[in-house]
Each structure stands twice: as structure tokens, then as C-alpha cells.
N, C-alpha and C positions, 0 to 999 in steps of 0.2 A: 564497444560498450557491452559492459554484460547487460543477460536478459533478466528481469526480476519475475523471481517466482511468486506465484502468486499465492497469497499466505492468506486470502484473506479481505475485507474490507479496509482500505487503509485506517479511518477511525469508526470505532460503533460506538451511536449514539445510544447513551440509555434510553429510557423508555419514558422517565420523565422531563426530559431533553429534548423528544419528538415531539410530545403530548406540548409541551409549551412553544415549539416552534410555531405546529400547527394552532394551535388554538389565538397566537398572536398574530397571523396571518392571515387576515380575512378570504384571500380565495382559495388558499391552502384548505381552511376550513369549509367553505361550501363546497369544494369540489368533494372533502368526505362526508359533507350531509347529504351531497346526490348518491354518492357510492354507498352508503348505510343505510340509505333510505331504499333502497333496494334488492329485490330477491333475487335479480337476473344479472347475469356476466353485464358489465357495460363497456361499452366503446368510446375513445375518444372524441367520437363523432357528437356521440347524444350528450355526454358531460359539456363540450365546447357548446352544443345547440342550448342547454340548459342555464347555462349561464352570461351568453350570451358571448364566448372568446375565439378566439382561431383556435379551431383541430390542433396544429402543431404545438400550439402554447398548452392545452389542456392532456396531452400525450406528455408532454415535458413533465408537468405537473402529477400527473400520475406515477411516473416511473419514478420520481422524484419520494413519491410516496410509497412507492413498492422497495425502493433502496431503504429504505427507513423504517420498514417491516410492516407501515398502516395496510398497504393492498396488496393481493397475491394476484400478477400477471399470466394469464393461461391463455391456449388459443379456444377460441370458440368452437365448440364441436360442431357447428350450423354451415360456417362460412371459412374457417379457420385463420380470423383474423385476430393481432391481440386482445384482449380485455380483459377486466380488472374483477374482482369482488372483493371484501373487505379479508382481510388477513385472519387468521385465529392465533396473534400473539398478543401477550401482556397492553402491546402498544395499544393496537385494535381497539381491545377492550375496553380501557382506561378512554380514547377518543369515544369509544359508541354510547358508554357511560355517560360521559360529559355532555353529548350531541343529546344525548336523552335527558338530562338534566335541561339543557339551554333550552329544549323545545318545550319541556313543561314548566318551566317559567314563562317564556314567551304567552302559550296558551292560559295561564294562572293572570298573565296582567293583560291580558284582553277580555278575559272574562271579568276582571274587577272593575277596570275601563269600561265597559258594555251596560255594567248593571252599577251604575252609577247611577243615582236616585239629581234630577237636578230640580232646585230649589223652587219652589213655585211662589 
């Protein structure tokens, strides 16, 4: 059997293709509110502790996310183990955009919920 060369990703998804995967897929989504909500390299370890999943499934999940252009995989210069931060492509941006969108709505209706005047 010939060997295939590799040319490539077999499909690239666009960038508003990821953005709607991710944003329709609830753990897709909070595993990059943990990763943008941060300034430090993370590990699959603290992303799984954070959301309460197994290590392997949250490692799954990330590379899943770095195939797709949302994270850039590095090794840690501390331990030299993998970890993640948020990518600087189109995709990225368009997700941290939105993450930042949903979180000041979120904040916008707790504060109108809060100060809610009730009827005496």
C-alpha cells in the first residue's frame, strides 16, 4: 500500500464552522471560558479539576481545540509538560469576542435581577 504524503489537514474547518461548533457545545465552550479566562499556560489537569471531568477527556478536548486553531499547545517551560493558551487566530478571536459578549450579558441580568425593586 502506498504511503500518503502528507499535504495537509485532511478538511479545514473555517473559522465560522469552529466558532459554531464550539459555541453549540456546552463543554467545548467552558473548557475555552477556563482557557481565556487565563493569563497562564494550562494543563489538562487544572481544566479537568475545573470543570469537574477526567484528565483524559479534558486533554481529548483541548487538542480537539488546538486541531481547530481555538489553542496553541506548548510545553511548559517550568515542568515541560503539555499546555495550552488561547491561539492568535481569526478563530480565537471571534470565540474570546463572544466569551466576552455572553459574560456581560450574564453580568447585565444579574444586575437587573439584583436590583429588582419588589412590590410592597
Amino acid at each position: 500500500m502506498a504511503k500518503r504524503h502528507s499535504r495537509g489537514p485532511r478538511h479545514k474547518y473555517s473559522a465560522e464552522e469552529v466558532v459554531f461548533r464550539v459555541l453549540n457545545n456546552a463543554l467545548l465552550y467552558r473548557v475555552c471560558e477556563v482557557v481565556f479566562g487565563s493569563d497562564e499556560l494550562l494543563h489538562a489537569t487544572y481544566v479537568a479539576k475545573k470543570l469537574n471531568i477526567n484528565p483524559g477527556y479534558a486533554y481529548i478536548l483541548l487538542k480537539k481545540l488546538e486541531k481547530w486553531g481555538v489553542l496553541k499547545g506548548m510545553k511548559d517551560p517550568v515542568n515541560g509538560k503539555l499546555a495550552f493558551k488561547p491561539s492568535t487566530s481569526k478563530v480565537a478571536q471571534l470565540l474570546a469576542e463572544e466569551i466576552r459578549k455572553r459574560k456581560a450579558k450574564e453580568i447585565e441580568e444579574y444586575i437587573v435581577s439584583s436590583t429588582k425593586v419588589l412590590p410592597s
